[in-house]
N, C-alpha and C positions, 0 to 999 in steps of 0.2 A: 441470601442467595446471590449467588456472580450475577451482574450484568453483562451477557454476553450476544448485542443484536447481531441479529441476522446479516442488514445490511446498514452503512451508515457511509451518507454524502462526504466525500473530503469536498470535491468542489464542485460547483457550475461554471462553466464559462463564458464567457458574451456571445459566442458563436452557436453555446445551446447545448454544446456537450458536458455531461455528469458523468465525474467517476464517483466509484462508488468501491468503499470495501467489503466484500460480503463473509460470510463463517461458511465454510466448507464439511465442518466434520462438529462436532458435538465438543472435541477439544480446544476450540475457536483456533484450528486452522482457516488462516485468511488467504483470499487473493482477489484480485480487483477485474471490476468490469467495468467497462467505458459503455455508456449510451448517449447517440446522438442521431433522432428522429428514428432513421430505420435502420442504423449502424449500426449494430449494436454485438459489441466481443465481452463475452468473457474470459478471462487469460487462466481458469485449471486447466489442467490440460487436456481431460476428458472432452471438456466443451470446447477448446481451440482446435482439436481432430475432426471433431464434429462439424464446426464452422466451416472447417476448410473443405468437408465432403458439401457441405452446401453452396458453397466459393466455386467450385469445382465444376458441380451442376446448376449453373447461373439460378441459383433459388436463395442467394444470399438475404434477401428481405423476407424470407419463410424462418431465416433461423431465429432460436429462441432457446432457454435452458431455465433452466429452476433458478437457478443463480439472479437472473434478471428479473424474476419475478418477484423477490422478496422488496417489501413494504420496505423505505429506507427509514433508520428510527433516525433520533437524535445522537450527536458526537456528548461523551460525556464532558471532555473537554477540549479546546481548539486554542493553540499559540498559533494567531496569523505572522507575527515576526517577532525574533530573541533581539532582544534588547542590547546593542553594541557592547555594552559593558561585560557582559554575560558571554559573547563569541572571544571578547578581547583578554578575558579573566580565565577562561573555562576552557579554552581549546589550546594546547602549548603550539602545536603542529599547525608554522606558518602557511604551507600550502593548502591544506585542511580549511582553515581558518579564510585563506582567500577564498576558497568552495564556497565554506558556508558564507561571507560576504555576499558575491552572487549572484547566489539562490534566492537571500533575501531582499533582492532587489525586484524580484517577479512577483506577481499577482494573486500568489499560492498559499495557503497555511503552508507554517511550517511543521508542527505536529497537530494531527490529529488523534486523541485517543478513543478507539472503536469498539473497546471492550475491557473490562476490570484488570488483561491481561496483554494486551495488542494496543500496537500505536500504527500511524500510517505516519512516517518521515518523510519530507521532500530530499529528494538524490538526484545527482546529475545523471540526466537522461542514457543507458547504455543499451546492447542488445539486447539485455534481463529485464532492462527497469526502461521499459518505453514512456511511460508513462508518469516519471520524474518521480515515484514513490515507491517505497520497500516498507514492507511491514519488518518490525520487531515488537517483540515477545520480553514480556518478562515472567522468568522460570523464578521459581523457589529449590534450592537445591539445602543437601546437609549442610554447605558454608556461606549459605546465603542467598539473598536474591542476584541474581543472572542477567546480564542482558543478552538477545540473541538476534541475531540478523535472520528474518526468514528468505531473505532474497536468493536468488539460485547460483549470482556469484558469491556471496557469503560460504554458501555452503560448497561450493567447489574448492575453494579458497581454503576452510578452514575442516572440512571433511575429513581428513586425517588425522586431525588434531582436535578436540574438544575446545568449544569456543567460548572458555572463562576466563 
């Protein structure tokens, strides 16, 4: 049977914030919620609308969603940092390659796996990816296993075109 949790911690931080990636839909569609004390976002988008109806009506400490509810399990497995030899052998694409440098110089895993099928990656912080992570997916297709960027630049990006 998949391992597929609900929710599962990438990190804490010293300041007391957890993100967390949690399963959206029964096909371990992911997306991440941040909690910190009464902070607390989840970023689907049903629940970021919702949020901001409650942002809106100063009752921001009232909001809540099922998302944030769920018990955080265990990561099945966590790379806190890639080993230089591994960035230096593995990535041709020098600018890529200074990214990933860093990234790993911060405080952060850099993969977390959150489910038999789902990773949570650290990414440089953008307007999609506030939160320095983007899940990817690994699909099984007729020519083989697939990697996929679930991010919402990935798929602007690559939307037109099939992303094998």
């Amino acid at each position: 049977m998949e391992n597929t949790p609900s929710s599962v911690v990438i990190y804490n931080n010293i300041n007391g914030g957890e993100l967390r990636s949690v399963r959206l839909t029964p096909a371990d569609d992911r997306q991440f919620v941040f909690i910190k004390n009464n902070d607390k976002i989840c970023y689907a988008k049903k629940c970021l609308e919702l949020r901001g109806s409650y942002s809106i009506s100063r009752k921001l400490d009232n909001f809540s969603c099922k998302h944030l509810q769920f018990p955080p399990s265990e990561e099945i497995y966590r790379i806190q940092k890639f080993p230089e030899v591994e960035i230096e052998e593995g990535i041709p694409d020098d600018d890529i390659k200074r990214e990933v440098e860093l990234l790993q110089k911060l405080d952060y895993p850099s993969v977390v796996k959150v489910s038999q099928k789902s990773y949570a990656v650290i990414c440089q912080p953008s307007s999609t990816s506030t939160m320095m992570y983007i899940h990817v997916k690994i699909v099984s297709n007729n020519t083989g296993l697939r990697l996929y960027c679930m991010g919402d630049e990935c798929k602007k990006k690559i939307g037109r075109t099939k992303q094998e």
